[in-house]
N, C-alpha and C positions, 0 to 999 in steps of 0.2 A: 504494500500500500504506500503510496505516496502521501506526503503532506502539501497542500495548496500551497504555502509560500515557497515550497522548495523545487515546484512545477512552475512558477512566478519565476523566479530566477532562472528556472533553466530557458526559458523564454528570450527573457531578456538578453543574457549571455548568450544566445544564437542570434542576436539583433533585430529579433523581430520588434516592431514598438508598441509595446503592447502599456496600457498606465495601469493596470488589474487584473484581476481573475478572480472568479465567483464559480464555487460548485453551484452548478444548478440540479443535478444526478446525484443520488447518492445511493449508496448499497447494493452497487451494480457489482460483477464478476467483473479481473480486464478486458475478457472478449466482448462481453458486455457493452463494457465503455469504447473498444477498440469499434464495433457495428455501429453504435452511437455516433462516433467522430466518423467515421468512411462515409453516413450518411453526408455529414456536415458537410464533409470536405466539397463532395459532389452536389452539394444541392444550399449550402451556403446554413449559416453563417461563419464559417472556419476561412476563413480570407486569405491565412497566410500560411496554411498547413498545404506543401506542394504534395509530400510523400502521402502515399496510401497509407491506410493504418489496417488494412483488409488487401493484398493484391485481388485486381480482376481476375487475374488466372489462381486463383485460392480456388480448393474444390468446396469451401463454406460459404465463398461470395455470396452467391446469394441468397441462400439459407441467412447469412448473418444479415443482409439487407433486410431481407423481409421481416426479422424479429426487429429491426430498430425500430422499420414503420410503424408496424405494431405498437413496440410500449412507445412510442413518441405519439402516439394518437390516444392508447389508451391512458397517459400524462396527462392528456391533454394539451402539448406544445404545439401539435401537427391538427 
């Protein structure tokens, strides 16, 4: 498990400009969170995330797609 200020920093120290970070997710598994972001990446708001966090050619890809839609709608975010 990571700690929020310490994914903050790593941020920063890649240069991305970021002035915060906020869990909005919590209690997820990392694959979890890894379906969560691959959503982002591809369909926004993750702006500056270039690398997959899922490759297209993962034989989960879309398995993991399709559980993000899921709990991002059953959230209520989507």
């Amino acid at each position: 498990m990571f700690s929020i200020p310490a994914r903050y920093a790593q941020h920063v120290r890649s240069g991305k400009p970021f002035t915060g970070i906020e869990e909005i997710f919590s209690g997820l598994t990392r694959n979890q969170a890894r379906a969560i972001e691959q959503y982002f990446i591809e369909n926004g708001p993750n702006y500056y995330n270039k690398i997959n966090s899922i490759s297209p050619s993962s034989e989960y890809y879309e398995e993991a797609l399709k559980w993000a839609i899921e709990y991002l709608e059953e959230v209520g975010f989507l």
